[in-house]
N, C-alpha and C positions, 0 to 999 in steps of 0.2 A: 504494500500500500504506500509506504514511503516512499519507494521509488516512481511510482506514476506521478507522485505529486513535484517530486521531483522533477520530473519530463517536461511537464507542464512548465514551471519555471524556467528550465533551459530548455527552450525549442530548437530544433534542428532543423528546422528551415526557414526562411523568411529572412529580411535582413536582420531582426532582431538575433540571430540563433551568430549574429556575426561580430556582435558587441562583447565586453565583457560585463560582467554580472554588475555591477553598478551601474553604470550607461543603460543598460540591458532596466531593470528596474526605475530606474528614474523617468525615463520615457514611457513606462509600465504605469506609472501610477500618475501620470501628468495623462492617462489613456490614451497615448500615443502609441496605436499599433498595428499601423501600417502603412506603406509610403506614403498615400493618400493626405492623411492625417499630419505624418513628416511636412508634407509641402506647402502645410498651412502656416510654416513657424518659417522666422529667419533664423541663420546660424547664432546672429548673438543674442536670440531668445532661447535658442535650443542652451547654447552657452551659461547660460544663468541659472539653469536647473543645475540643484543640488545632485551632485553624482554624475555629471557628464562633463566628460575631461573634452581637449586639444585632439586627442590622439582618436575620438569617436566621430569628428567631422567628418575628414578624407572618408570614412566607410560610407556616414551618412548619403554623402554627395555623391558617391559612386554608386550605392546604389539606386537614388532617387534618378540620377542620369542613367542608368541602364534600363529605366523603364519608365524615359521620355519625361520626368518630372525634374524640379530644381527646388531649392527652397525658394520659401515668399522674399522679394526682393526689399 
């Protein structure tokens, strides 16, 4: 049982399963989840969330451009 709940937490696909575990929840609980949603925010609002480092942008924007989106300007 622990480990389903587990799973749930760390998803294996999606861009979130590409975060680490902080980045990963912080956009989790702001109900950020999925590009869609990502490309409502600019980077220096995703930036001001507690738990989302420097190092989660580059992912962020790679994969909101792999699938034709950018962040809000």
């Amino acid at each position: 049982m622990a480990k389903k709940h587990e799973e749930e937490r760390n998803p294996d696909q999606g861009f979130l399963s590409l975060l680490a575990s902080p980045a990963r929840n912080a956009l989790q609980h702001h109900g950020i989840t999925s590009l869609e949603e990502l490309s409502k925010y600019t980077e220096k609002e995703i930036l001001k969330i507690h738990g989302m480092g420097p190092k989660s942008l580059p992912i962020l924007r790679t994969a909101l451009e792999e699938n034709g989106l950018s962040f809000k300007s």
